[in-house]
C-alpha positions as CSV (number, residue, x, y, z in Angstrom):
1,X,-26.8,14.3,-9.6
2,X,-27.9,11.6,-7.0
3,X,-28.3,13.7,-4.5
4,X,-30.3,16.1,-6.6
5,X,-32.8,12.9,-7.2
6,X,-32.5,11.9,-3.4
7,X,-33.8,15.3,-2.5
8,X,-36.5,15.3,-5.0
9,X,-37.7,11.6,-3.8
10,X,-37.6,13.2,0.1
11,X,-39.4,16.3,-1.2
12,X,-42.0,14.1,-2.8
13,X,-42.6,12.1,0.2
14,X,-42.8,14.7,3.0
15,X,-45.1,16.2,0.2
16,X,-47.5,13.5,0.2
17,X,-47.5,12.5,3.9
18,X,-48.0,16.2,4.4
19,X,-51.7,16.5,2.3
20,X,-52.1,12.7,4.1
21,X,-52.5,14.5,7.4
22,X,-54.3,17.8,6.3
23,X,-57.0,15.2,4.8
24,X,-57.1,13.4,8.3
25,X,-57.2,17.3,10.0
26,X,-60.5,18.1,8.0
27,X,-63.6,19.4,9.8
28,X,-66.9,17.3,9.7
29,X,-68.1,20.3,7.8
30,X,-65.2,20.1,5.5
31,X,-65.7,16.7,4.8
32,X,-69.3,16.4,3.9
33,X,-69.3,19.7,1.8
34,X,-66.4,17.8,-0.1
35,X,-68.3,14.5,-0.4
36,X,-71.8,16.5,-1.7
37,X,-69.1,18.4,-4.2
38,X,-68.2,15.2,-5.5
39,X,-71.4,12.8,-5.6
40,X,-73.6,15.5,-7.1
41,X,-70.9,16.6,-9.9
42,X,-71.0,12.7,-10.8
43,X,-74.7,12.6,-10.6
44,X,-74.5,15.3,-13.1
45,X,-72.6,13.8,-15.3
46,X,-74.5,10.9,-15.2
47,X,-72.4,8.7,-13.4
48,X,-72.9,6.6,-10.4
49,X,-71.0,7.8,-7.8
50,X,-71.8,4.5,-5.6
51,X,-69.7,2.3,-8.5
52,X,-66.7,4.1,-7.4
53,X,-65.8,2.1,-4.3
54,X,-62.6,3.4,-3.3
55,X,-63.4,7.2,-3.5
56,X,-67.0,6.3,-1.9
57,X,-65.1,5.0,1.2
58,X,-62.7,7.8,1.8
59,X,-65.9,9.6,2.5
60,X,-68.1,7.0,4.0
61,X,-67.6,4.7,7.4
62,X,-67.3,1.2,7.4
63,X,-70.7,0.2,9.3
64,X,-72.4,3.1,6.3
65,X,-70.2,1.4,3.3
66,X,-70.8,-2.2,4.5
67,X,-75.0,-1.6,4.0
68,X,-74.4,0.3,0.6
69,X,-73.2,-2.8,-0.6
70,X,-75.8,-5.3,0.8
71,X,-78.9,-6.2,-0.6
72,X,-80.7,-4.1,1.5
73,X,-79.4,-0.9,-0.2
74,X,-80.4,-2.5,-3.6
75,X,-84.1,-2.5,-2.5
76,X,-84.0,1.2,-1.0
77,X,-86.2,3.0,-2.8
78,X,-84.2,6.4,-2.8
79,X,-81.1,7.5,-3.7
80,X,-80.0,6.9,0.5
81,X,-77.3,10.0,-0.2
82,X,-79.7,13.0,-0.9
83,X,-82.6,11.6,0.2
84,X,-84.7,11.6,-2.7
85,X,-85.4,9.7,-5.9
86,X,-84.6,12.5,-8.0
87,X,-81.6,15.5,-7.4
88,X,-81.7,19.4,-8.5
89,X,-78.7,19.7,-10.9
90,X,-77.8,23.2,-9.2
91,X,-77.5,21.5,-5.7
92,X,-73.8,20.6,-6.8
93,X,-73.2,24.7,-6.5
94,X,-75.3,25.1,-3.4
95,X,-74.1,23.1,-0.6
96,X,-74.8,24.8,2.8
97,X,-73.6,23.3,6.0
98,X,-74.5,24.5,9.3
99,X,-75.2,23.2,13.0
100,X,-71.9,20.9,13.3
101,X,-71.6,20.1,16.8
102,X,-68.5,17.8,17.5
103,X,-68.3,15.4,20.7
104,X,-65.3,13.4,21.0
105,X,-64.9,11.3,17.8
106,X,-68.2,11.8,16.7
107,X,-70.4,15.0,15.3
108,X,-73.9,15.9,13.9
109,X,-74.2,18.5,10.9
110,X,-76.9,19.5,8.7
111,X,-76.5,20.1,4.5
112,X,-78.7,22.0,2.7
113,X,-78.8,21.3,-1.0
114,X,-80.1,24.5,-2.3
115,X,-81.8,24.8,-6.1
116,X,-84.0,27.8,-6.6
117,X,-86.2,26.5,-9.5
118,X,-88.2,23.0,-9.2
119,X,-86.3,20.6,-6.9
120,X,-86.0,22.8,-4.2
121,X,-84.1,22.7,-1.3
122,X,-83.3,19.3,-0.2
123,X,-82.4,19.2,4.3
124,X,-79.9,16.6,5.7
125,X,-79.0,15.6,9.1
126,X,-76.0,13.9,8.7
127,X,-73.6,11.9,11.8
128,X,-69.8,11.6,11.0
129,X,-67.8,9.4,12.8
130,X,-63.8,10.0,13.0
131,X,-62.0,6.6,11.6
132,X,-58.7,6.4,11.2
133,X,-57.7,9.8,11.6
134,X,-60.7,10.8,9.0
135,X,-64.7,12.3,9.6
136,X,-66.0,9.7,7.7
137,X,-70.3,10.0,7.1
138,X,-72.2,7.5,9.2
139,X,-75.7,8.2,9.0
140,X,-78.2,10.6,6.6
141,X,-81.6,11.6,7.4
142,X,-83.6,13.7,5.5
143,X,-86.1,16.7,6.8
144,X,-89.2,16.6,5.0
């Protein structure tokens, strides 16, 4: 019996160091279509994804995460994520990602947050940084 529970407790380790390093492994691409997944499904539920510090930075660097919590981002006059005051509700189902260019530890992508009816489509240009092992977002600039 112990060694069935000391082979369940090994299993469950290996396990979890094992989805550790596929999280690391993710793409820029993966990683920003992942974050956009997230933050718009809480927008749409109306909740704020920015209170939620510790899933905001697995997604976000330190330099971006250290401004979102300054005065300065209290001031900005725009939701700094999607670039806009306002968000489509169908841009959680539309997330297109396209020119990721990677250079060293660093890479540029843009997100397009697709809505067919009034909001539009919303264009991103987004810089990722690698830290710790993870693409983490650095930078956002909308395409108007």
């Amino acid at each position: 019996m112990k060694m069935r529970t000391l082979i369940f407790v090994l299993f469950l380790i290996l396990g979890s160091a094992g989805a550790a390093v596929a999280q690391a492994n993710t793409g820029p691409g993966d990683t920003s279509k992942a974050f956009y997944k997230w933050y718009l499904h809480e927008l749409n539920a109306e909740r704020s994804p920015t209170d939620e510090k510790a899933k905001m930075r697995s997604f976000i660097s330190a330099r971006l995460n250290k401004w979102i919590n300054s005065k300065a981002y209290e001031e900005y006059d725009t939701d700094y994520f999607v670039d806009a005051q306002d968000y489509g509700k169908a841009w959680e189902n539309n997330i297109q990602i396209s020119k990721v260019v990677v250079t060293g530890n660093a890479a540029t992508l843009r997100v397009a947050l697709v809505d067919h009816g009034s909001m539009g489509t919303q264009i991103l240009d987004l810089k990722l940084l690698k830290e710790g092992g993870a693409w983490k977002i650095d930078r956002i600039t909308g395409k108007h």
